[in-house]
C-alpha positions, 0 to 999 in steps of 0.5 A: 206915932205921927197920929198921935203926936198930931192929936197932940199938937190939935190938943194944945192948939184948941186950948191957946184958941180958947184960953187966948178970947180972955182978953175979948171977953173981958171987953164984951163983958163989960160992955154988954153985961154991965159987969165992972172992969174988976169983976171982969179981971177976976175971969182971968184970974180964976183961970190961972189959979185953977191952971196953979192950984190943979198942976200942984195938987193932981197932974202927979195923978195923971200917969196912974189914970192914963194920960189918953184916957185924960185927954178924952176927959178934958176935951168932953170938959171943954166941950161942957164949958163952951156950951155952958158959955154959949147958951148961958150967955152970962157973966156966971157963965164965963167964969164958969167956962174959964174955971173949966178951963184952967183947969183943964189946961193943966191937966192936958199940959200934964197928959201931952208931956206923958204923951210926948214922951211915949210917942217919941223914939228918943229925947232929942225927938221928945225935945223936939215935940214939945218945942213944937207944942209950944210954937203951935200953942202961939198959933192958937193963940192968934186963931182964937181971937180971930174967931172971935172977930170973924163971929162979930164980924158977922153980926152975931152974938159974941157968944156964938164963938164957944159954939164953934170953939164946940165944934172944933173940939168934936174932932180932937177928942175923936183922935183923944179916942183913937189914935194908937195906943201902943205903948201909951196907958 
């Protein structure tokens, strides 16, 4: 069960990289696209209340649809998300990637909570996991905008960062697919 609770950790790591470049790219896109500080604010917004709108209305679901099997689901959405921001390079983009993303960040935090719980011998390792869950997702927090800079650092274009939030992604949901099932879905 290690393996999985690793898969988990990866999980909540890759959505504090992601949701965390918000602030970035607000600046970015006022900057460079002309969009009004308003407009921008509005990205951030969308997320959170797709994050509150789809924990009211269907993380319940989530146990009759298989928490593992969402899990796949949701970082294939991510995956779609960033690419649609790197290649679109727009403000429709971003918003676009950040309704994806509230939305899949609710979904996951509903599935790794079902997961936590089947991976764990007992409530005081289960209490444990999710404490390390939320200290991880504060390290993702601080890697995404570092990978921001790092892309604009290197002179490219400040959309490339999804291109390599894609590639990141590519190995979680590879464990999403893997890791061992017993007594999970």
């Amino acid at each position: 069960m290690l393996r999985a609770q690793w898969t988990l950790v990866l999980n909540y790591m890759m959505f504090a990289c992601l949701l965390n470049t918000t602030g970035v790219m607000v600046a970015r896109l006022v900057a460079e696209y002309g969009i009004s500080e308003i407009g921008a604010a509005l990205i951030e917004n969308s997320r959170d209340l797709t994050v509150s709108l789809v924990s009211f209305f269907v993380v319940s679901r989530v146990i009759r649809w298989g928490a593992r099997r969402m899990m796949v689901i949701i970082q294939i959405a991510l995956v779609v998300g960033c690419l649609i921001m790197a290649i679109g390079q727009s403000y429709a983009a971003a918003y676009v990637l950040f309704l994806i993303a509230g939305g899949s960040f609710a979904l996951m935090k509903g599935s790794a909570m079902i997961l936590a719980h089947e991976t764990s011998a007992n409530a005081t390792s289960f209490g444990r996991m999710v404490n390390i869950l939320d200290g991880v997702f504060m390290v993702g927090a601080m890697i995404g905008p570092l990978i921001f800079a790092w892309v604009m650092s290197m002179g490219w274009p400040w959309e490339y960062t999804y291109f390599i939030l894609t590639l990141l992604v590519l190995p979680i949901i590879y464990l999403n697919a893997t890791f061992p099932t017993e007594g999970i879905d």
